[in-house]
C-alpha positions in Angstrom: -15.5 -44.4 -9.8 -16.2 -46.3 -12.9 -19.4 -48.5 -13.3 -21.0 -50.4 -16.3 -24.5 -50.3 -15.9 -26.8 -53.0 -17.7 -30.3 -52.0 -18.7 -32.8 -54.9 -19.8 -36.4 -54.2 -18.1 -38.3 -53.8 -21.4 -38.2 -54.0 -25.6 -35.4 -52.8 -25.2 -31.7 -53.6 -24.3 -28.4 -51.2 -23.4 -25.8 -51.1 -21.2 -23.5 -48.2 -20.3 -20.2 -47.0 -18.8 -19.5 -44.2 -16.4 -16.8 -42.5 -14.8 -17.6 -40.2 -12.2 -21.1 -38.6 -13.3 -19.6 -38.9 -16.7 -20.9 -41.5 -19.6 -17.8 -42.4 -21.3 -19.7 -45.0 -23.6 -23.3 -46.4 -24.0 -25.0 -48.7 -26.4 -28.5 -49.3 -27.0 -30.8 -52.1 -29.0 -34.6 -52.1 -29.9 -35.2 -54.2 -32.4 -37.1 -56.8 -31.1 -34.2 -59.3 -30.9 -34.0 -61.2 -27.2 -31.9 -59.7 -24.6 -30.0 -62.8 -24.2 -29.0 -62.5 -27.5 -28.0 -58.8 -27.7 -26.7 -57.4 -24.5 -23.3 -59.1 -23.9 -22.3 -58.4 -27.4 -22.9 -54.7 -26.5 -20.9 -55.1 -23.7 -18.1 -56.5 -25.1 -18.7 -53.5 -28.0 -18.6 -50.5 -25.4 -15.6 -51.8 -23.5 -13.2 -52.7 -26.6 -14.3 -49.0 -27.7 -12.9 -47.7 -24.5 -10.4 -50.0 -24.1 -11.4 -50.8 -20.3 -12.4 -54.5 -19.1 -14.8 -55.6 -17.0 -11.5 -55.4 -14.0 -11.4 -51.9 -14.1 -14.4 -51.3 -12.9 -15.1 -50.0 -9.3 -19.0 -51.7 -9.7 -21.3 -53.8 -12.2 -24.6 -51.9 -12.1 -28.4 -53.5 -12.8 -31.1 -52.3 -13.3 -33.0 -55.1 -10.7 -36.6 -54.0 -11.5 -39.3 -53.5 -11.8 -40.1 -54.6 -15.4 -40.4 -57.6 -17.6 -39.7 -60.8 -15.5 -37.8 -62.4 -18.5 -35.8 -59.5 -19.4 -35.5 -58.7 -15.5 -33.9 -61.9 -14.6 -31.5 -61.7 -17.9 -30.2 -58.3 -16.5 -29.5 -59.2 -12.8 -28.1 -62.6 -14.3 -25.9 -61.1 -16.2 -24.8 -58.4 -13.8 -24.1 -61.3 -10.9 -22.0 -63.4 -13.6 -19.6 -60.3 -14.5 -19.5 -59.4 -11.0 -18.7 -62.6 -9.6 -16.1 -63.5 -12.1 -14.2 -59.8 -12.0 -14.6 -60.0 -8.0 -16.3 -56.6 -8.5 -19.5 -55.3 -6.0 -22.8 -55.0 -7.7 -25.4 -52.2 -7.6 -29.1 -53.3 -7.7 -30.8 -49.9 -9.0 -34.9 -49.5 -9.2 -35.7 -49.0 -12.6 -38.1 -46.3 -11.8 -35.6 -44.3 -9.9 -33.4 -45.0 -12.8 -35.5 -43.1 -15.5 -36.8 -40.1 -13.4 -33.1 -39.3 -13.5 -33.9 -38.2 -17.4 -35.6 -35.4 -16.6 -34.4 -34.4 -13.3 -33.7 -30.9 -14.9 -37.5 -30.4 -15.7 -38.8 -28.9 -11.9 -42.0 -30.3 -10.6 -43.3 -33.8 -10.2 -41.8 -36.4 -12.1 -44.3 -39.3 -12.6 -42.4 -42.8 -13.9 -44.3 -45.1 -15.5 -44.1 -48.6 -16.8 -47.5 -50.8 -18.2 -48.1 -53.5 -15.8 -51.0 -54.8 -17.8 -54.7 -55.0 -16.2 -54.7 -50.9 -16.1 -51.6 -50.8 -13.8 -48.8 -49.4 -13.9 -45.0 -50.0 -12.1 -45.2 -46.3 -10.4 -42.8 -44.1 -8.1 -43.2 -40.7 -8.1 -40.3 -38.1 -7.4 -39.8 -34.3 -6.9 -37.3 -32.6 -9.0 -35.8 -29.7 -8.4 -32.5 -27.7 -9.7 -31.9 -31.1 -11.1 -32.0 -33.2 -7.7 -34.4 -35.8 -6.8 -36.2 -36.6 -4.0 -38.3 -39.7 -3.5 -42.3 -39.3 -2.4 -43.4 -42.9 -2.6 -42.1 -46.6 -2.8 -41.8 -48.5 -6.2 -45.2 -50.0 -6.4 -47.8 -51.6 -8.6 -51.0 -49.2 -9.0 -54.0 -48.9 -10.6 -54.5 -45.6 -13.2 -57.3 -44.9 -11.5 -56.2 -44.7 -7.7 -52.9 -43.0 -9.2 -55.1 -40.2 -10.6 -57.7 -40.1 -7.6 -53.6 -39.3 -5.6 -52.8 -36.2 -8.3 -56.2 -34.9 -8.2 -55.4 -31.0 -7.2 -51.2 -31.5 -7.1 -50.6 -27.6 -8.5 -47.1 -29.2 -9.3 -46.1 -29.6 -13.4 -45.9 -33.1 -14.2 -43.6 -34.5 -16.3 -44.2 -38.8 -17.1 -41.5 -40.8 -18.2 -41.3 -44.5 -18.8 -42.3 -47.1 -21.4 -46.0 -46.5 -20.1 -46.1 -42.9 -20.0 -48.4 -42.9 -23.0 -50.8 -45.3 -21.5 -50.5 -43.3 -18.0 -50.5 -39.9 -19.5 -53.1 -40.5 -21.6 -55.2 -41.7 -18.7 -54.6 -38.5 -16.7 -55.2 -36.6 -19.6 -59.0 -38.2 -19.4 -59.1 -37.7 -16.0 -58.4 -34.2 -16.2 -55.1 -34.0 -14.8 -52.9 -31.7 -16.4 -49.2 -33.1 -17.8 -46.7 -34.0 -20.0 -44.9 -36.0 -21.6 -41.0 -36.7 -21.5 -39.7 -35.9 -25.1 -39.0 -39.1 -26.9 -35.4 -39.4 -26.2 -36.0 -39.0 -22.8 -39.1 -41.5 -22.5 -37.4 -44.6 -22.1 -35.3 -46.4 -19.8 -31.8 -46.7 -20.9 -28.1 -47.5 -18.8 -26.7 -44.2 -18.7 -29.0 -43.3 -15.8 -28.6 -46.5 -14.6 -25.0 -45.8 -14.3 -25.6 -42.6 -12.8 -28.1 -43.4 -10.3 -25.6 -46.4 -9.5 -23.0 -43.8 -8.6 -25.0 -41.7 -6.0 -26.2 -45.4 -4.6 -22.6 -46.5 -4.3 -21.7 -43.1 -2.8 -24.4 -44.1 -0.1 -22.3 -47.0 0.9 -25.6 -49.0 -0.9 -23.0 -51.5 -3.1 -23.8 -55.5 -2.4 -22.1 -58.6 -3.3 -22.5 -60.2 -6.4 -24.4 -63.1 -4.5 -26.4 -60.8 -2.6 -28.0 -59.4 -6.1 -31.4 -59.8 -6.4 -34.3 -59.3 -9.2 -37.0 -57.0 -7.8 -40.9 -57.9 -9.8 -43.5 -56.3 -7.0 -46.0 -58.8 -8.1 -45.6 -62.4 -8.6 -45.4 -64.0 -11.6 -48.7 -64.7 -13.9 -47.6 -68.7 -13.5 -47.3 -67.5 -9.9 -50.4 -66.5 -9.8 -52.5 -69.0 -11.7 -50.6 -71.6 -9.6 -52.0 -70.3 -6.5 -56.0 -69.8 -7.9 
């Protein structure tokens, strides 16, 4: 199964294709440029390098939050227009689930973390072991301090991962919670796990119709919000 995988929740941008648990090509962007300005040109880039198009792929793969709401709705925008056009199912992948794949080799609790402002965080957490994952808890917004009060005593090692594992790890840290942080390359969120995770979701029978694609924030919006006050 081939799937190109699109990857636009935070600062930065990069989309990726893979063939059965196998990148074949990736590219990635942070340099403060928009994502509406820089992802379809590294689409077109990794697919002339391969020498695929968007009509051989088996799915067009997102991840559909949650993250940014502007770079959020770019992604699953972008992943509904290829898909519709190519005819192609679409994969909607949580971006949390997405980058605990990084370090699925490191066994013990895997803690992915992404700054929600107002000392929160985007949070799932995830057992790895022998390089499997399993799941412990929904995709959720949470407070530092309730997620810490939840690790108190986990004898597990904790790896955090995620464009807010400083913030969260430093806040453990303080709290007196023993962990650690991904290595840098491994940190951030990036399309090749997207891709990956993609293929084990499609492998689930969990593809969807480029119409049935949908963004995922797990809060409003902050216009939302102040519209509602």
């Amino acid at each position: 199964m081939k799937i190109l995988a699109l990857e636009t929740s935070a600062k930065a941008v990069s989309a990726a294709v893979s063939e059965d648990g196998k990148i074949l090509c990736s590219g990635y962007q942070d340099t403060g440029l928009t994502h509406s300005r820089t992802l379809m040109p590294i689409v077109e880039h990794i697919l002339k390098n391969t020498g695929l198009t968007v009509a051989d792929m088996d799915a067009i793969a997102v991840a559909a939050g949650p993250g940014s709401f502007t770079g959020i709705r770019i992604g699953v925008s972008a992943a509904k227009g290829l898909a519709f056009a190519a005819d192609k199912p679409a994969v909607g992948v949580s971006t949390l689930a997405a980058m605990a794949r990084n370090v699925a080799f490191a066994d013990g609790l895997v803690i992915c973390a992404m700054d929600a402002r107002r000392q929160q965080i985007y949070n799932a957490l995830f057992e790895a072991r022998d390089g499997s994952l399993t799941r412990l808890t929904p995709d959720r917004a949470i407070a530092l301090a309730e997620l810490a009060e939840e690790l108190q005593g986990d004898p597990r090692p904790m790896t955090v991962v995620g464009d807010g594992a400083l913030l969260c790890h430093g806040f453990l840290t303080e709290a007196g919670i023993p962990c650690r942080l991904a290595p840098p390359h491994l940190r951030m969120q990036n399309a090749m796990s997207v891709a990956l995770e993609a293929e084990v979701m499609a492998a689930e029978g969990r593809l969807v119709s480029a119409q049935a694609l949908e963004p995922v924030y797990l809060r409003p919006a902050q216009a939302d919000r102040l519209r509602q006050k």
